[in-house]
N, C-alpha and C positions, 0 to 999 in steps of 0.2 A: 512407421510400421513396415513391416518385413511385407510386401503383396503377394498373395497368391492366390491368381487369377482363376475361373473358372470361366469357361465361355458357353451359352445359353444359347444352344442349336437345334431345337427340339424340332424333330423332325426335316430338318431342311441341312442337314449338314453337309449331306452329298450333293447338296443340289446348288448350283449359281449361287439362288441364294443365301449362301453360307460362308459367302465369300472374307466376309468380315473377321469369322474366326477363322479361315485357312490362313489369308494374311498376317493374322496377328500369331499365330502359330509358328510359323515359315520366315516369317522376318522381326518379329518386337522381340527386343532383348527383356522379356520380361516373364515369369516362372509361370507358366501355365500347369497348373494341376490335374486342371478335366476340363472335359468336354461333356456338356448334359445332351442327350440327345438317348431316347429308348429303344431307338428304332435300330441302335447300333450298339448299344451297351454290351457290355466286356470285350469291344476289338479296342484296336490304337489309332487315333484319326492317320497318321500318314499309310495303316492296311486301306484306310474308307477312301483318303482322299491324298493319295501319293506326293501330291503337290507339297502340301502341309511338312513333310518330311522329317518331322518331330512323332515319336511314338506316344503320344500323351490320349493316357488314359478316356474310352469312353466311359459315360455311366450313364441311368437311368433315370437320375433325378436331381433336385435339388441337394437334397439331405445328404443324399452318395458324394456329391462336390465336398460338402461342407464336413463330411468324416475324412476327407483326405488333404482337409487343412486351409480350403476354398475363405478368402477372408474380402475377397470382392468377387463382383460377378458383373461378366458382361454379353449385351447381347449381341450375339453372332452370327445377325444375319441381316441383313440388308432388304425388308421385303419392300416390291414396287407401293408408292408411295410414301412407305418410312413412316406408319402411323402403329402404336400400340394396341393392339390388340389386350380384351379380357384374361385372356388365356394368361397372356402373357405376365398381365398386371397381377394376378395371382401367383406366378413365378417369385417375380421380384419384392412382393412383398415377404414370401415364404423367407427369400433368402436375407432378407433384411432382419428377419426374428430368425435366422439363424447363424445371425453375427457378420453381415458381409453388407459390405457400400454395393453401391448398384451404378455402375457404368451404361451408355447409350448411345448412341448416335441418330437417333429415330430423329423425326419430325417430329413429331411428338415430342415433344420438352419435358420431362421428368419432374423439373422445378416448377410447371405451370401445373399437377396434375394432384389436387386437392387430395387424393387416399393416399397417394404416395409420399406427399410432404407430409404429411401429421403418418402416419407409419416410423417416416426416416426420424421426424423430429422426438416423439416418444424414445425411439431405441437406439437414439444419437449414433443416428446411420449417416452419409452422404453419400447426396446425387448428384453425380459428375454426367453434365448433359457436353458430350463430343461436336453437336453438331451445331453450336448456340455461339455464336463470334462477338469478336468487342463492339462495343454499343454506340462506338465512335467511329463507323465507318463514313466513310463520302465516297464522291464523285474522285476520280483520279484525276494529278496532276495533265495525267498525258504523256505527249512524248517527252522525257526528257534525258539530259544527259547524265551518261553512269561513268563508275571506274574503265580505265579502256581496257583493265585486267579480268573483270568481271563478264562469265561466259553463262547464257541463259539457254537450255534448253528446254523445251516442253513436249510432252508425249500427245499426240492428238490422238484421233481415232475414227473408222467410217461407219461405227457404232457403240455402242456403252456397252459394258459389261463384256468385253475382251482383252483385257490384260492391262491396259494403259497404266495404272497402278502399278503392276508387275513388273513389268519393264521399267518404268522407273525406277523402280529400287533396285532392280537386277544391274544397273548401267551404274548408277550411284558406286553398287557394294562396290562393282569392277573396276569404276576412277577410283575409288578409296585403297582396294589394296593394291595400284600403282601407285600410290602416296599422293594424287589427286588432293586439293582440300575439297573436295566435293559435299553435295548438301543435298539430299533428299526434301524436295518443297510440298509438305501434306496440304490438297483441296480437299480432302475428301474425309470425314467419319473415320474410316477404316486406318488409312493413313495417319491420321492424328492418334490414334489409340497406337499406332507401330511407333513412329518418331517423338510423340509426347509434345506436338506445338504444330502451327496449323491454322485455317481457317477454312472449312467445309463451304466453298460459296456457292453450292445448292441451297442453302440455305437462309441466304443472304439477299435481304431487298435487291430487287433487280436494276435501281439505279446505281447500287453500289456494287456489283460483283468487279469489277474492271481495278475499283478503286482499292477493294481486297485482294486481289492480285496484286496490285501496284506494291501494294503494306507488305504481302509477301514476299517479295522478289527484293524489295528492302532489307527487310530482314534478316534475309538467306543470305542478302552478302553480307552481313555481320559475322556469320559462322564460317563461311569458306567462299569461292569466286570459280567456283565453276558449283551453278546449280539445276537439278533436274526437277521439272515442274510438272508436278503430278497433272495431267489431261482429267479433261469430266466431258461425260456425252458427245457428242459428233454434230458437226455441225448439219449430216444429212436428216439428225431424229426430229421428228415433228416435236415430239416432247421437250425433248432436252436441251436444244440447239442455242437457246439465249445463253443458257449458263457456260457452253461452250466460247460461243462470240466474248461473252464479258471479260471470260477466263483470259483468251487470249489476247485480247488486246489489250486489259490491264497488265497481264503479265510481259510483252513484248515480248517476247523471246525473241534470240540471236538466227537460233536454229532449231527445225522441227522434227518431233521422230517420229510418225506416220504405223499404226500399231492397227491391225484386220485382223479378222477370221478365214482363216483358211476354206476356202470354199463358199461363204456365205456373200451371198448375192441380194440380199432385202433386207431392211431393219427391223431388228428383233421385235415381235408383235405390232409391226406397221407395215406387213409383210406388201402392202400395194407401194410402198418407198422404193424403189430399186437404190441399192449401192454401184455407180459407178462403175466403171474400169478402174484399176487402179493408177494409171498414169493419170484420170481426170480426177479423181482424188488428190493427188498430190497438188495439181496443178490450181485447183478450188483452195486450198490453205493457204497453200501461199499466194493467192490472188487478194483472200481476205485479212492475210497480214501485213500485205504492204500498205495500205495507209497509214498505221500506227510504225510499225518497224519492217522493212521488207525481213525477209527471212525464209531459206530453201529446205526444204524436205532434205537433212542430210544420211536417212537410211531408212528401213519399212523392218517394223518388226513385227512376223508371221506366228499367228498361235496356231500352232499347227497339234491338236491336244486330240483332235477327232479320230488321225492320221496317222498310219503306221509309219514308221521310220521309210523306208521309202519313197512311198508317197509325199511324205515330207520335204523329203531334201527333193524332190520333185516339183513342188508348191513352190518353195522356195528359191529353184531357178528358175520359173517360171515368169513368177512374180519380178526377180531379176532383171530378166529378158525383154518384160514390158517395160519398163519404169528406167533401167539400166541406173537404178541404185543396190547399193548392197540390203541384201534381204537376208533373213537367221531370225532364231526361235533361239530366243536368249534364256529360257527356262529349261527348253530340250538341249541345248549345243553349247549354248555357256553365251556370255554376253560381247566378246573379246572384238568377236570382227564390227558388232555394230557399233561399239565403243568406239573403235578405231576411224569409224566414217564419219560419226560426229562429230569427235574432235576435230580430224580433217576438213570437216565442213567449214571450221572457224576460219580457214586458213583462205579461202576460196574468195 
């Protein structure tokens, strides 16, 4: 079947939480039709949300998707905790009686969720749950040894929901069109809906998140030998920090890319957390990577999104000047020079 996607952003599209459809908009080679959201109906998401960079139609509704040839629908938003809401469940049933699979990445598992199976199974719909991994995970091998051609990088972060994602694929595209065999490694929901393979290991029993890394970075070297491994949470967040730990040490990476917010000094809704300097940032990664694989912070990339173009490239030496790694805003400036430090970094 020919897909074409709708992405289900009702009212949050401008907002963080919509990050799900701006990515898959901005980077999945995949036909997005629309964008549901009323709050913005008749602009283009890239007028709402620049980033997105695709003109693809808003609308108002369900229905409005599915006249413009919507033949799945996904939801494009990532709210804290990742649980379905009513509201919602009324969306997606809509769209299922008006001829469209229904795509996720919630907590919430679509296949566990009794109105929605007998809905799909009556109007021989399917529910594609994103966030749901193979049933055979374990404990990871640990350290062991790989191709000595095969280059791991992983994006970290000094809190969630700053670009980590982004930058990966920004660095990926950039090894790719230097004829890199480069490889995008999806943890996350959003990711996996862009690349189409993946293990979201937020999601994932927490004696196994290491072990799902491990499976991934496997994987990854099947497709190409230089790969970038999409970061989850920060090790500073109260919340999210195991998922991080497991991430990274399953995944070992070579080399780390160190990915902030421009100005932001506390973690996002734990605001009594303070974030660091950023040189003791750096120094914290790689302290908790060398047990499993030592591995240096080979560049810091700055979301500098708040910040006028000045100010920017101001952050930007600044951050420099503390850390004396290369720092850049690979969304704002292109991704070229932090490319260049990473690879360099292998060589160190």
């Amino acid at each position: 079947m020919n897909e074409k996607l709708a992405i289900f952003a009702e009212g949050q599209f401008e907002t963080l939480n919509g990050k799900t459809g701006h990515g898959v908009i901005r980077y999945a080679p995949r036909d997005v039709v629309a964008v549901i959201d009323s709050a913005n109906a008749g602009r283009k998401a890239d007028e709402v949300v620049p980033y997105c960079a695709r003109p693809v139609p808003i609308v108002a509704a369900v229905a409005d998707a599915a006249a413009l040839g919507a033949n799945r629908l996904l939801i494009g938003v990532a709210p804290d905790g990742g649980k379905l809401s009513a509201e919602w469940r009324a969306a997606l049933g809509e769209a299922m009686s008006l001829g469209m699979d229904v795509e996720a990445g919630l907590h919430s598992v679509l296949a566990d969720d009794p109105e929605l199976v007998a809905i799909a199974s009556h109007l021989g719909r399917k529910l594609i749950d994103l966030r749901v991994g193979p049933a055979d995970l374990d404990t990871p091998d640990g350290p062991y040894s790989r191709d000595a051609s095969l280059r791991v990088v992983e994006s970290v972060g000094s809190d969630c929901a700053i670009g980590k994602m982004t930058v990966t694929l920004e660095l990926d595209r950039a090894a790719r069109a230097r004829g890199e065999r480069s490889v995008f490694v999806a943890t996350g929901q959003t990711g996996i809906a862009i690349s189409g393979w993946g293990i979201a290991v937020d999601h994932v029993i927490s004696d196994y998140i290491a072990g799902a890394a491990e499976r991934l970075v496997r994987e990854g070297a099947e497709r190409g030998d230089l790969l970038f491994v999409e970061g989850q949470g920060s090790l500073y967040h109260p919340g999210y920090s195991g998922v991080t730990l497991g991430l990274l040490h399953g995944a070992a990476p070579d080399v780390l890319l160190l990915c902030h917010l421009a100005g932001q000094t506390a973690i996002h809704s734990y605001e009594s957390v303070a974030i660091p300097p950023l040189s003791e940032v750096v120094a914290y990664y790689e302290a908790t990577a060398a047990p499993v694989r030592p591995a240096k912070v080979g560049a810091i990339a700055l979301n500098t999104r708040h910040l006028s173009e000045a100010d920017a490239r101001a952050a930007i030496d600044a951050a420099a000047a503390e850390t004396g790694l290369v720092v850049d805003d690979p969304v704002r400036f292109g991704a070229d020079r932090l490319l260049d430090a990473v690879l360099a970094a292998f060589a160190r």
